[in-house]
Every structure is written in structure tokens, then in C-alpha cells.
N, C-alpha and C positions, 0 to 999 in steps of 0.2 A: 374186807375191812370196812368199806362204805357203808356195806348194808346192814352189820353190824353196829359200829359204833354211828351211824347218821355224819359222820362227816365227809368231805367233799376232799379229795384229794388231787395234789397236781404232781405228777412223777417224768420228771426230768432223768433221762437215760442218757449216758455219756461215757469216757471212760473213766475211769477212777480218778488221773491224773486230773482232767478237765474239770472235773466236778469239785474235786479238793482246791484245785486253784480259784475256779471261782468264788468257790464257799470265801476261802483268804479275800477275796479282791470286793467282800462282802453282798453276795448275793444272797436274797433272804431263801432261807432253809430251816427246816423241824428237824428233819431226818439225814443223816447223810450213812449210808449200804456200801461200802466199800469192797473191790475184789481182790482187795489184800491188805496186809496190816501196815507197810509201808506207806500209803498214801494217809489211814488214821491216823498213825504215829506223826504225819507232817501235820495236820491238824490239831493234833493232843499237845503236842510240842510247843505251838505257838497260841495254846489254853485259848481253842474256837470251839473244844469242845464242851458242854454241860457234863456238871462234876457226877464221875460215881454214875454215869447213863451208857459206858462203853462195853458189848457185850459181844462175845465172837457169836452170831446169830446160826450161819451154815457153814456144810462145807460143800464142795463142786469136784469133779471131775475130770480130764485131759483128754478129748480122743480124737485122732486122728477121720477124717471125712471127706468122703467122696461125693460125687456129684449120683443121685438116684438110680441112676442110668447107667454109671459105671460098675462093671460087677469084678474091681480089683481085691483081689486076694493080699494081705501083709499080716503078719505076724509082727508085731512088734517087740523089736528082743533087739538086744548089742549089735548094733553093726547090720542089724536091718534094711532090705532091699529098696527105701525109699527112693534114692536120685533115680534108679531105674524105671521104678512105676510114675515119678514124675515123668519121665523122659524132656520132651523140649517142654514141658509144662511146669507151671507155677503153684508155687506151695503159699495157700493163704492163711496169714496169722497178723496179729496184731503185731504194733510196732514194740518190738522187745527189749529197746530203750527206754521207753517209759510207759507202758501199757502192761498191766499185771498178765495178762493172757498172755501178751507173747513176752513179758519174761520167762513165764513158767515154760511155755512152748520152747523157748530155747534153749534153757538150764535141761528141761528133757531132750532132747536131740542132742547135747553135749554127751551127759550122760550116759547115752546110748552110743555116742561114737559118729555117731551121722551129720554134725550140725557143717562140717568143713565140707563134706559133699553137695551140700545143699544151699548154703547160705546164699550163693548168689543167682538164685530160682523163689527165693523170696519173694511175696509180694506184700511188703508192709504196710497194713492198715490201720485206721485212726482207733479203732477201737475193735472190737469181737463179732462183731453183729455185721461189721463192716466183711469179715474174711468169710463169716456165714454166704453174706449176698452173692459176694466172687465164687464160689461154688458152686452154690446154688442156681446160678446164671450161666455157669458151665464155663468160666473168662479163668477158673482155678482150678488147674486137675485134681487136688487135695486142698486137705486145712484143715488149720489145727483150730481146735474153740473149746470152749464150757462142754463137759455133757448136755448140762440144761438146755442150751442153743440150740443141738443137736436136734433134741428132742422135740424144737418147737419150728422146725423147716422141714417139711415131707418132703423137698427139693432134694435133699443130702442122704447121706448114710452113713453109719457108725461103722470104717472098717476093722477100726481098735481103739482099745483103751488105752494109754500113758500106764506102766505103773507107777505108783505111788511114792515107789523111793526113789524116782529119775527126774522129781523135780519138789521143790518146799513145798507143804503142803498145802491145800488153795482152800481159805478161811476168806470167809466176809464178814467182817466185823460191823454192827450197827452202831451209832452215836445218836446222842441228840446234839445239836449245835447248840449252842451258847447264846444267841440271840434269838431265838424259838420265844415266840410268843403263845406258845401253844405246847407248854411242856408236859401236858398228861396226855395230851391226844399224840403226841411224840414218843412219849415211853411207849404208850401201849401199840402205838405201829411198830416199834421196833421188837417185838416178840413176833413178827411175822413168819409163816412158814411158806414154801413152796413148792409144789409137784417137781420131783426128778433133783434136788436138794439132799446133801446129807445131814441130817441133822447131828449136831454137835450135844457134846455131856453137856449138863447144867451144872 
């Protein structure tokens, strides 16, 4: 987008919750990239957003991840062999209180039947990138994250996918904020696209 359009970009990465509360507490922002519609809608709600600029941009993934090194075999289906493959080891995901990754992570393990075997092998973290590291560092025998994530730590490995109907679907909706002093260079970042992304109908 830089070397395209000549503009200079500053990208603050956080989790949704964080990002949408600061945006409220007025920190300056063009673009705000959400990893679910719940955190937009808290924005939209309280009109921080620029009218008529809200657009679901992609959509993402759910899978389940091992550390590089570990060569565990799971199938992910109902009632799936997870606490075992944890054994005394820790399951990393975002905090699924308020962090869209591990809500989804735990509406999926509900889903599946698994989440009561496992809840207290938890290791909740501030955001997704956060339960990548704990893996990836081998401190997490598993974890749950973005496919995207996935795909950007050679550390880890995909030993499955979430399907699709075991948790709401994972939409990131673009906006431009309302205080954007920079409303064209705003729209046109937010038609952004990205490798390992699904992209969404227009």
C-alpha cells in the first residue's frame, strides 16, 4: 500500500478489544481492521465510526497448532482426543472473554464437546500472536489461532482445522473512524487484501 499509494503508514497491532477501546478513549486513528463484528458494532454504536465506510474486508480460519517439532496426530471431530494429547501441557489461546480468537476457540471446543475437559489446561492470553509465541517457544503443547498466524511462524504447525460450523464465522470488518483526517487515503487502505485471507463477496 506504501509503495503504491506514496503514503507512510503507522499499524498498531493489538487485540480488537484494545484497539476499539482506545480508539473510544480517543486515540488518533484512519483505519480501524477488527477480528470480529462485535468490537465494530461497539464503535458503530457510539457513531466513532465514518458514515457509510464500514465494510466486512476478509475472512480467517480456526486451527488447532503444534509446536514444529511435535509430530501429534488429531483429528478434529466431536469429542476429540485433545486433553490427552495435551496431557500435563497447556492449551494456548487468547483470552475468550474478551478477545475475539479465543471466543471463537471456545464456542469451537464447546461445540465439539471438549471445552469442560480442557478448560483448566488453559493458558489465556492478551491477544493471538501472544498464544502463537507460547508455542512456538514450546512453554504450549497446542493452540488455538488464526490460520493467518499459522502461516506466518515456521516455529508451529497446522495439526487441524476448526470446522466452520463449531464456531460464528471469523469476519474482519474495516471502518474508517470519524476523526480521520485522512479520509481518502482511509477508504483506499481499507479495500486491503492479504496472503492466507479469505476473501469475502462484494
Amino acid at each position: 500500500f506504501e509503495s503504491a499509494s506514496g503514503d507512510k503508514l503507522t499499524v498498531v497491532y493489538a487485540g480488537s478489544n484494545a484497539l476499539a477501546k482506545q480508539i473510544e478513549a480517543g486515540a488518533p486513528a484512519d483505519v480501524f481492521i477488527s477480528a470480529d463484528v462485535d468490537w465494530m458494532d461497539y464503535l458503530e454504536a457510539r457513531k466513532l465510526l465514518a458514515p457509510a465506510s464500514r465494510i466486512d474486508l476478509v475472512g480467517n480460519r480456526l486451527v488447532l497448532i503444534a509446536p514444529a517439532n511435535n509430530d501429534s496426530a488429531l483429528t478434529i471431530a466431536p469429542g476429540f482426543a485433545l486433553s490427552p494429547a495435551l496431557g500435563a501441557g497447556k492449551l494456548a489461546m487468547a483470552n475468550p472473554d474478551s478477545v475475539p480468537a479465543g471466543k471463537y476457540a471456545k464456542a469451537a471446543l464447546e461445540a465439539l464437546g471438549v471445552w469442560p475437559s480442557v478448560q483448566k489446561q488453559v493458558a489465556r492470553t492478551e491477544h493471538v500472536r501472544a498464544s502463537l509465541a507460547l508455542v512456538a517457544r514450546g512453554e504450549a503443547a497446542l493452540g488455538i489461532v488464526y490460520a493467518t498466524d499459522a502461516l506466518a511462524e515456521p516455529k508451529v504447525r497446522v495439526v487441524g482445522t476448526f470446522p466452520a460450523g463449531t464456531h460464528p464465522a471469523i469476519v474482519y470488518p474495516a471502518a474508517v473512524i470519524a476523526t480521520s483526517r485522512a479520509r481518502a487515503q482511509a477508504r483506499a487502505l481499507a479495500t486491503w487484501r492479504h496472503h492466507g485471507f479469505t476473501l469475502l463477496a462484494r
